[in-house]
C-alpha positions in Angstrom: -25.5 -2.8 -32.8 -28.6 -0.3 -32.9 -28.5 2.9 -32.4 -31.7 2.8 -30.7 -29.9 3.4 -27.5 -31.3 5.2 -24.9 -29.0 7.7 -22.2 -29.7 4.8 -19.4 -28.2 2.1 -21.3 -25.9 4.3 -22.0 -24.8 4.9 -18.6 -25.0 1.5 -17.1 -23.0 0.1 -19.9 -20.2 2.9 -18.8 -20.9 2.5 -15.0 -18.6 -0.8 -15.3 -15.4 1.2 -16.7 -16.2 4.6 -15.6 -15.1 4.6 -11.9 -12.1 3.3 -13.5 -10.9 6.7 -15.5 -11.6 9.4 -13.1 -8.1 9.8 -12.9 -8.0 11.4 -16.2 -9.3 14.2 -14.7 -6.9 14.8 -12.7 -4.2 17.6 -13.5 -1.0 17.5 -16.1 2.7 16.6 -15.2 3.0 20.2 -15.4 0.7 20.7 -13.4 1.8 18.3 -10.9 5.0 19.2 -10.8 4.1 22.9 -9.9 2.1 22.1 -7.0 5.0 20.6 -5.4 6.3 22.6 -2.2 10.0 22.0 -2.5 11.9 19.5 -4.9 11.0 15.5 -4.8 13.3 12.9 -4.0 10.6 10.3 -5.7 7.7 10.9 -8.2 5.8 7.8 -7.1 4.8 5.4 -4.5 4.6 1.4 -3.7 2.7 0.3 -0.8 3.5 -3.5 -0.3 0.7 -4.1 2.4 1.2 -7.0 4.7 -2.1 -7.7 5.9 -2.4 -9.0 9.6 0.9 -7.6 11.0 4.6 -9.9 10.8 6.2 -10.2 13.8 8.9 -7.4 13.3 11.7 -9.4 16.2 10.8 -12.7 13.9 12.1 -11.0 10.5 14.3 -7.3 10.9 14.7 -6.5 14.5 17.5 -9.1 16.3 16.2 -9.2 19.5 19.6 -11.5 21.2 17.4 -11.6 24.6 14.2 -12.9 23.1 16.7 -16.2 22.4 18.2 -16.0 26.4 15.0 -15.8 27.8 12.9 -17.9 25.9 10.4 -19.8 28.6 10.9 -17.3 31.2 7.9 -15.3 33.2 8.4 -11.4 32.8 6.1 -8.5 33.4 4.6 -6.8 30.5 2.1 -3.5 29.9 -0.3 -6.1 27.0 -1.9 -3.5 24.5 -5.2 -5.1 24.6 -5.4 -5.7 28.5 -3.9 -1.5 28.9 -6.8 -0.7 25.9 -9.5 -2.9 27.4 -9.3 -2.2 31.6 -6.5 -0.2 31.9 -4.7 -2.9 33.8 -0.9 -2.9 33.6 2.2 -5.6 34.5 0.2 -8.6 33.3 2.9 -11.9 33.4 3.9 -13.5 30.0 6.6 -16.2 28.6 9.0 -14.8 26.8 8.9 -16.5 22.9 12.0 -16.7 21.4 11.9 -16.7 17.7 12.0 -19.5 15.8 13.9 -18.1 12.9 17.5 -17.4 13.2 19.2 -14.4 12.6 22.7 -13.8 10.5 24.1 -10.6 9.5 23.8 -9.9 5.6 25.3 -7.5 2.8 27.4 -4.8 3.1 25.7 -3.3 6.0 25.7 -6.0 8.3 22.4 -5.5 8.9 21.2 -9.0 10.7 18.1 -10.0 9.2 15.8 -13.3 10.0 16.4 -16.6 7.5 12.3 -15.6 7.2 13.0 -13.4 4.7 16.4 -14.8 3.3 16.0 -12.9 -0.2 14.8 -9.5 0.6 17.7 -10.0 3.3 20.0 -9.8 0.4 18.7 -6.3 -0.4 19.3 -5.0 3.3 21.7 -2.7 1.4 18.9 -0.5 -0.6 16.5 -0.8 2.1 15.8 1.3 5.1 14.7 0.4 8.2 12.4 2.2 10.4 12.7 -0.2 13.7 10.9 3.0 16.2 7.4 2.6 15.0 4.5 2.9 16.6 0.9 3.4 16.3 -3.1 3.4 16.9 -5.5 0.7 17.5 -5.2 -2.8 19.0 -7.1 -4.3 16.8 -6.8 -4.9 13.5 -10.2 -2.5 12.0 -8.9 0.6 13.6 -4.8 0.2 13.0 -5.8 -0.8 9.4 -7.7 2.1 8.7 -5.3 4.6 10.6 -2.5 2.9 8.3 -4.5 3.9 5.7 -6.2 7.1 6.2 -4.3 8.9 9.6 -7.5 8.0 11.4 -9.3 4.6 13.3 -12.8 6.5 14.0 -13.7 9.1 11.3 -14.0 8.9 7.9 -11.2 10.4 5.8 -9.3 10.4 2.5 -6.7 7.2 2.3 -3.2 8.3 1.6 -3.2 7.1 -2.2 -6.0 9.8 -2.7 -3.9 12.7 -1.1 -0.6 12.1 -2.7 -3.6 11.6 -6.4 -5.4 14.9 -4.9 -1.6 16.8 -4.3 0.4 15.7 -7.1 -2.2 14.3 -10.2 -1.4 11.5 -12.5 1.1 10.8 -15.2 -0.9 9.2 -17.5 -4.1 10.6 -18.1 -5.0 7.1 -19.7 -4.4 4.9 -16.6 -6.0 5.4 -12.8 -3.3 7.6 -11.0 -3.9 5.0 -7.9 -4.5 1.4 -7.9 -5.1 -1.2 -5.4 -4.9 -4.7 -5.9 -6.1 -7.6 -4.5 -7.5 -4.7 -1.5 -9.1 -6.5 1.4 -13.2 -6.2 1.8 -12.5 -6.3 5.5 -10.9 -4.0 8.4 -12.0 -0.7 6.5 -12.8 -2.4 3.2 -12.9 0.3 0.1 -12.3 3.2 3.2 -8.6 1.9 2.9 -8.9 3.3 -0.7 -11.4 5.9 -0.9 -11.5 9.7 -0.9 -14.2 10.6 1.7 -15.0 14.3 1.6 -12.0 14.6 -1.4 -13.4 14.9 -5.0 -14.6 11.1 -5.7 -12.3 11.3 -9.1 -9.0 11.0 -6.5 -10.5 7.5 -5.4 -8.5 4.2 -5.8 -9.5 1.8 -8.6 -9.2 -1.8 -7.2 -8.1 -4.5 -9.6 -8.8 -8.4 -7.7 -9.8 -8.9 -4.2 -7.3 -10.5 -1.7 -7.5 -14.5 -1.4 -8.7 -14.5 -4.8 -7.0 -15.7 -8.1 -4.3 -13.1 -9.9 -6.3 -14.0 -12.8 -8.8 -11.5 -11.7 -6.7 -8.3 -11.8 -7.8 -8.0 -15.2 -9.5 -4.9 -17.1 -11.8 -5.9 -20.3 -10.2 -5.4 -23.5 -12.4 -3.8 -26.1 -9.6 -3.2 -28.5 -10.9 -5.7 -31.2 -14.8 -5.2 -30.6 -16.2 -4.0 -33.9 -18.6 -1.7 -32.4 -16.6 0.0 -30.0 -16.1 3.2 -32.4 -19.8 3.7 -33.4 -20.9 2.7 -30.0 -18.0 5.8 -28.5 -19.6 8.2 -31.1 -23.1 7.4 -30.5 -21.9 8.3 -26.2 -20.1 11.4 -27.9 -23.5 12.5 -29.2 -25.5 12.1 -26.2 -23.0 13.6 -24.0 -22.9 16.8 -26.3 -26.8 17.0 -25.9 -26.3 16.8 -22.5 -23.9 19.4 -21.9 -25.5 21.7 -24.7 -28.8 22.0 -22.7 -26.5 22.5 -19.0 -23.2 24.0 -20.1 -22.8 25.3 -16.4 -23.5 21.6 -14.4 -19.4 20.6 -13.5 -21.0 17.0 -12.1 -22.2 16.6 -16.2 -18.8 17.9 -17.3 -16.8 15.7 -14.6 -18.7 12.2 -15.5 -18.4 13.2 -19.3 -14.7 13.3 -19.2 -14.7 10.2 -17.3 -16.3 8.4 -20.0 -14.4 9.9 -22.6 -10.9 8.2 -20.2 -12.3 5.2 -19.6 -12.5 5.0 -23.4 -8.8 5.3 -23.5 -7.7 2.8 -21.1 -10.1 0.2 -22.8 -7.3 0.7 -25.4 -4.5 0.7 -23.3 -4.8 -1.0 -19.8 -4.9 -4.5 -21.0 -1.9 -4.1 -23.0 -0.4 -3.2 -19.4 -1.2 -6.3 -17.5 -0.4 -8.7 -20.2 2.4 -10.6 -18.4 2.7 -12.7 -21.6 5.1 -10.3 -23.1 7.6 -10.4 -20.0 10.6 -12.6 -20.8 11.0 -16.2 -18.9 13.5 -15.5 -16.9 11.3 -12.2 -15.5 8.5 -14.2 -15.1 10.8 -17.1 -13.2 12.6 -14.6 -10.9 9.1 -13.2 -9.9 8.2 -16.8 -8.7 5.5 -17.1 -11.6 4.2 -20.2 -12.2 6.1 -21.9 -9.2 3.1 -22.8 -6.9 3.0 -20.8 -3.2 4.8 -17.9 -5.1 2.6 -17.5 -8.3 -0.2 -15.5 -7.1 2.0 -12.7 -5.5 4.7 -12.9 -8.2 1.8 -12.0 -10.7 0.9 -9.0 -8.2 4.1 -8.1 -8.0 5.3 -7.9 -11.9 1.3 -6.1 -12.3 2.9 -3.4 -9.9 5.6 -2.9 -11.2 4.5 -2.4 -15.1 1.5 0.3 -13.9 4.6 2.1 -11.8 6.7 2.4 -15.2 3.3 3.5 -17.2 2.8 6.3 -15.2 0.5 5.4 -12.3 1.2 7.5 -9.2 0.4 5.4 -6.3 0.3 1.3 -6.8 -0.5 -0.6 -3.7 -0.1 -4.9 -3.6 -1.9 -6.1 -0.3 -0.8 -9.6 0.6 -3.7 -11.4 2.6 -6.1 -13.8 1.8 -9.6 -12.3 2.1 -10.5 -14.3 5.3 -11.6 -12.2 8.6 -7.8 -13.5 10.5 -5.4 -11.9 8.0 -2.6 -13.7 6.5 -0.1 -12.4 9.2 -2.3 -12.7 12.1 -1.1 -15.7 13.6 -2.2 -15.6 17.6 -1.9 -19.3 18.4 1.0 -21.0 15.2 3.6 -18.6 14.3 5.0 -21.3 12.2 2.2 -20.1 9.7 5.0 -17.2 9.4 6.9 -18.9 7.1 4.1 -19.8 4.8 3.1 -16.6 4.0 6.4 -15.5 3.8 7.6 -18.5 0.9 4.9 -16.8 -0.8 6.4 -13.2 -0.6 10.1 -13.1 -0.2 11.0 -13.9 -3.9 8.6 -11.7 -5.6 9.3 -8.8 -3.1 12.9 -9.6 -3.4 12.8 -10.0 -7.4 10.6 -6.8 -7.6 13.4 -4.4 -5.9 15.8 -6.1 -7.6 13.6 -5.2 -11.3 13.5 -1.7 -10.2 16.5 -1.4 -10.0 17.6 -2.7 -13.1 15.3 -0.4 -14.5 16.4 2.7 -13.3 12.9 3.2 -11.5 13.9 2.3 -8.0 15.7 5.9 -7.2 12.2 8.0 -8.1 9.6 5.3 -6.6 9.6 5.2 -3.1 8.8 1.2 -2.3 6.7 1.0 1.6 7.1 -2.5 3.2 4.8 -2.8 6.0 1.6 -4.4 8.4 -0.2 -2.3 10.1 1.4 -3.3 13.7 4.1 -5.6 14.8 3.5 -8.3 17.3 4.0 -9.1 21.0 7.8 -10.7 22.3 6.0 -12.9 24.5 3.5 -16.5 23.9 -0.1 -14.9 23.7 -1.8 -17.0 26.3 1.6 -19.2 27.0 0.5 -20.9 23.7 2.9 -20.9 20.4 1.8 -17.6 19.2 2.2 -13.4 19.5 -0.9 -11.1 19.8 -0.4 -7.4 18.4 1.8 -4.9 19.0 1.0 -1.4 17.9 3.6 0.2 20.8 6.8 -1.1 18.6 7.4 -2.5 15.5 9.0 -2.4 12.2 8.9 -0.8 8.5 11.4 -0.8 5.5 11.5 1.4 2.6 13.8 1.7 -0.4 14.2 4.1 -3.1 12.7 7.4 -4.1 15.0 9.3 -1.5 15.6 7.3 1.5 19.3 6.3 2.9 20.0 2.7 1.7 21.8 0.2 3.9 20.3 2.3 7.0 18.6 2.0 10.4 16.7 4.2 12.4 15.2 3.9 15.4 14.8 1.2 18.1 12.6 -0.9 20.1 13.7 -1.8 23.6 15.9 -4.9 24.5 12.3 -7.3 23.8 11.3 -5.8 21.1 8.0 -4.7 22.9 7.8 -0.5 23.1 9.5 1.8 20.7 12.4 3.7 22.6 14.7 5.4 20.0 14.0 7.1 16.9 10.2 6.9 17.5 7.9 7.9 14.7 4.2 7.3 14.8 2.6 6.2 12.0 1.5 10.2 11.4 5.2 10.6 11.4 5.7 8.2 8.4 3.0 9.3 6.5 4.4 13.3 6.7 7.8 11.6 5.6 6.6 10.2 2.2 4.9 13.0 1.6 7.7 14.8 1.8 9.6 12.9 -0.4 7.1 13.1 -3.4 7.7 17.4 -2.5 4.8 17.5 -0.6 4.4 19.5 3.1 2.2 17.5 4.9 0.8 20.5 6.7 0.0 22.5 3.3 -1.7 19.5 1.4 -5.2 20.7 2.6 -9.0 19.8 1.5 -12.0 22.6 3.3 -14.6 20.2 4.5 -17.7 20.7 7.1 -16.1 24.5 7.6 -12.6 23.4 8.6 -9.1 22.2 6.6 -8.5 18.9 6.8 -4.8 17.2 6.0 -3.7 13.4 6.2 -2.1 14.3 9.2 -4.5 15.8 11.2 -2.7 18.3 13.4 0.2 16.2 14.0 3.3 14.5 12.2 6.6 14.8 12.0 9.3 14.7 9.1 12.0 12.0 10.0 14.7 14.0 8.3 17.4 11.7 9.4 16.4 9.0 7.0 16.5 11.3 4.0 19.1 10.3 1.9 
């Protein structure tokens, strides 16, 4: 290669990797670990994101009235009718499920034959069954899942737990996304707004697309790559020489110089070929519906062990109806779920076996539940954001343990209520964080993932 090669080239040959290391600027361990406000219960988090919103009384909440009902006409407040013309006490048929329920493990927990493998976890998992939250549809829920807020732009949670805590290894992204969704809030879901840009996600695929894509290049073997890092060594010390003062020079420098480091490292990461058979068949790798998720699965769980702070795995497939967002066939249900249950089930159970499950706090979630009764008397549910379900497992929780309650339908949260603010204060405060003391100044005022509200659930602290 020449090295006739001027700055531009220069750049737009590192524009491709260099969003890709800002989190190597990011603070030390150390340095992490002194920002924290009180001791963690778990170092690290695992969003699995199910895009679209499963029906909560079709897969962890038993609703036993749902079944004696089934057919009949009842009154009910509908979420979009209240949100649209304030009417209330609209008629609907009640829709049993068509899943049946059987208690499981130690717990007796009863969980739906939906999910009959992570049902055999029900004792590491805990359920949060009074949820509730904001937005209808599924734009504004997605986004306030993501970022504490449906109509402003703010930081997603993965860049305030990056901005609060730092990253592990300075050679990896401290937050990945992968296979994010380009719609309801697209790279919002995943971006830092008014934060620092260097505490942005770095998204590996896109959802609906093949796991082949979650790929970084590997420059390893490229002859050139040392005179071609000396030659951007050169330049950047020009640079900086003639503006020692500019931080923005400084800041993009030391992103180049990280995304030259994970060039080395990152594809070593997500080779799956050096995984044994029988991790790779546990996973569902290579078995048809459960391939593509197994691979995302496995992918999350070797960044998690390599240091990256905040790994989230979005199940959808890319289309405007997400995967989960089944208004008129619930039956679809089970064919997204085929495609999760083992790798979601194998992925718990290769944490544990690891020893990484107690300091990685693993999020199971949609961004609402969905409706008890036939949307439009027809064989599907609309959404729910008044009650529905989440799990979590590890990184401090109670195992084997409910909280919280939707009423006798499954429709409004009654007991142990907790708003999705609510959750988002809690895992915070499980990495050591106060939710009300992780603060960014923007536009003259302090801004924090949970605006001026938020609530620890301290009863699910383990």
């Amino acid at each position: 290669m020449s090295d006739m090669i001027n700055r531009r080239m220069m750049l737009q040959a590192g524009c491709g990797f260099g969003s890709l290391a800002l989190g190597g600027m990011l603070p030390s361990r150390a340095a992490a670990a002194a920002a924290t406000h009180h001791a963690p219960k778990a170092k690290r988090v695992l969003f699995l994101f199910m895009q679209g919103g499963v029906g909560h009384i079709d897969s962890f909440d038993h609703k036993p009235r749902l079944t004696r009902d089934d057919g009949k006409m009842m009154p009910f407040d509908d979420s979009r009718q209240v949100a649209n013309t304030g009417a209330r006490g609209s008629s609907q048929r009640i829709f049993g499920s068509p899943w049946k329920f059987a208690p499981r493990g130690q717990s007796g927990k009863a969980t739906s034959d939906l999910f009959p493998n992570i049902g055999n976890h029900v004792d590491d998992l805990c359920f949060l069954h009074g949820m509730h939250t904001e937005g209808v549809a599924h734009g504004p829920a997605t986004l306030f899942l993501h970022c504490g807020s449906s109509a402003f732009v703010r930081p997603s949670m993965g860049s305030w737990v990056l901005y609060g805590l730092g990253t592990e290894n300075e050679n990896l992204p401290g937050f990945i996304t992968i296979s994010p969704s380009p719609g309801n809030g697209g790279s919002r879901n995943y971006g830092t707004a008014f934060l620092p840009p260097r505490y942005q996600g770095t998204p590996l695929g896109r959802a609906g697309g093949p796991s082949k894509e979650v790929t970084f290049r590997d420059l390893s073997g490229a002859e050139d790559t040392g005179r071609v890092r000396g030659l951007i060594s050169r330049l950047n010390a020009e640079q900086q020489a003639r503006q020692p003062k500019d931080a923005a020079i400084d800041a993009v420098v030391r992103s180049y110089e990280t995304a030259a480091r994970m060039q080395l490292s990152a594809p070593g990461v997500i080779d799956l070929s050096t995984e044994t058979a029988s991790t790779l068949a546990n996973y569902g790798i290579g078995s048809g519906p459960t391939d593509s998720f197994g691979r995302q699965c496995l992918l999350a769980r070797r960044f998690l062990e390599s240091g990256v702070r905040f790994v989230q795995v979005t199940y959808g497939d890319g289309s405007a109806n997400p995967a989960w967002d089944q208004h008129s066939n619930l039956l679809q249900h089970a064919v997204h779920a085929r495609a999760v249950d083992q790798p979601v089930a194998a992925l718990l159970a290769d944490l544990k076996q690891r020893g990484l499950l107690d300091e990685t706090l693993v999020w199971f979630g949609s961004e609402f539940g969905r409706t008890p009764y036939a949307q439009g008397n027809g064989t599907g549910r609309d959404h729910n954001p008044t009650g529905f379900t989440v799990w979590l497992a590890g990184g401090g929780v109670k195992p084997g343990f409910s909280h919280g309650a939707t009423d006798e339908f499954g429709h409004n949260a009654v007991e142990g209520r907790m708003h999705m603010h609510d959750l988002h204060a809690t895992i915070l405060h499980l990495l050591g964080i106060d939710h009300e003391r992780l603060t960014y100044r923007s536009a003259g005022r302090e801004f924090r993932l949970t605006d001026v509200h938020g609530h620890v659930a301290r009863e699910i602290i383990a």
